[in-house]
N, C-alpha and C positions, 0 to 999 in steps of 0.2 A: 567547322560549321557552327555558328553563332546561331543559337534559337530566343525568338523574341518571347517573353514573357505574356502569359496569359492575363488577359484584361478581365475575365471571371471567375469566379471563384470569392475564398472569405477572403479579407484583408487584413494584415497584420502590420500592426504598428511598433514596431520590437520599441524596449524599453532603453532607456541610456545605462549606463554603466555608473553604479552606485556602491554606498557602504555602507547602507544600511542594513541593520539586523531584523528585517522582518520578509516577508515576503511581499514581491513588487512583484505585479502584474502588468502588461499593455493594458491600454485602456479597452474598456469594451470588454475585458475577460473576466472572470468569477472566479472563486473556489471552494468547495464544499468539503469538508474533512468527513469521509466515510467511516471511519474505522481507525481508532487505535491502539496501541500496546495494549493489548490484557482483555481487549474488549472482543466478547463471547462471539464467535462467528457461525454455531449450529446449535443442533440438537443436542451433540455430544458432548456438549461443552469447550470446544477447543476455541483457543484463544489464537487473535491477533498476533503473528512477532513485531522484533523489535526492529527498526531501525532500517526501513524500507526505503528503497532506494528504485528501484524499475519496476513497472506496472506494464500488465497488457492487457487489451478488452477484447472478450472473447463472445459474440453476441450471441443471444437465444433466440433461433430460428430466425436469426438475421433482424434481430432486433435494436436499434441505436438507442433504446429507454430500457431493455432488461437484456443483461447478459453477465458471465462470470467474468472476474476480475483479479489475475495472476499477482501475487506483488510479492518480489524478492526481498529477503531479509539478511542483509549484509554481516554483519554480526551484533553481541551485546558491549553492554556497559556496565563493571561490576556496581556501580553508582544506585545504580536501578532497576538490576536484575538479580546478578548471581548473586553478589556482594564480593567481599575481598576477598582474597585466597587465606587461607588456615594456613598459618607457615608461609611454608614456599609452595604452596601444593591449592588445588582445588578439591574439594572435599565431589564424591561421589555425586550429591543432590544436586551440588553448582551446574555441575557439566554436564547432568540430567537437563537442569533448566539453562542452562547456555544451548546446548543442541536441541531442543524444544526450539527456542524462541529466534534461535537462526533457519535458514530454509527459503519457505515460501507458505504463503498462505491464498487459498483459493476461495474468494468467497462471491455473494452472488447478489449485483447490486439490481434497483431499480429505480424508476423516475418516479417519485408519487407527489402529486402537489405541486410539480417542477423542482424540485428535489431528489438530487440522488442520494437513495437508501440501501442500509444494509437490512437484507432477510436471514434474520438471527434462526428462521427455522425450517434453511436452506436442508435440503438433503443432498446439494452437490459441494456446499461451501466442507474445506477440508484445511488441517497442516499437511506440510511434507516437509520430511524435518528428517536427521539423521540419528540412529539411536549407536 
């Protein structure tokens, strides 16, 4: 059984296939950077990880302009995080901050201005991280 495609709804115009090194959009789409590496996500000070890859939008009280925001952290880069190994070995503090900044981070955005923001004094924004 063949089903005919819905004539309502949004419209998306996929993009062609390119090699460009930047980000390409369809037309008609945006993108606002909420949050990155290192940047304070509460109260407590916890910080942004590194190297996010899957997001989820979790709304507040069924809200499509304020809700939490799940994003997986794949892993790091000694480049930019831990730095190089000591020897052949990661020194204790590395693999402190390698498992810090891998996990996920939960943080809690909202629309202000028609801008999505991060609320730096979130009491639900958090890490999950393995010690």
């Amino acid at each position: 059984m063949r089903m005919k495609p819905r004539k309502k709804g949004f419209k998306f115009h996929p993009i062609a296939p390119t090699d460009k090194d930047e980000l390409v959009l369809p037309r008609g789409y945006k993108y606002e950077v909420i949050a990155s590496y290192g940047d304070v996500i509460n109260k407590k000070g916890d910080t942004f990880g590194y190297n996010n890859d899957f997001t989820m939008y979790f709304p507040i009280e069924d809200s499509s302009e304020h809700g939490l925001l799940w994003v997986n952290h794949e892993y790091t880069n000694p480049l930019y995080v831990e730095g190089e190994k000591k020897g052949d070995k990661y020194t204790a503090a590395q693999i402190e901050k390698m498992l810090y900044n891998q996990g996920g981070s939960i943080i809690e955005v909202q629309v202000k201005n028609g801008k999505w923001t991060l609320n730096k004094d979130s009491e639900l924004a958090r890490r999950v991280f393995f010690t």
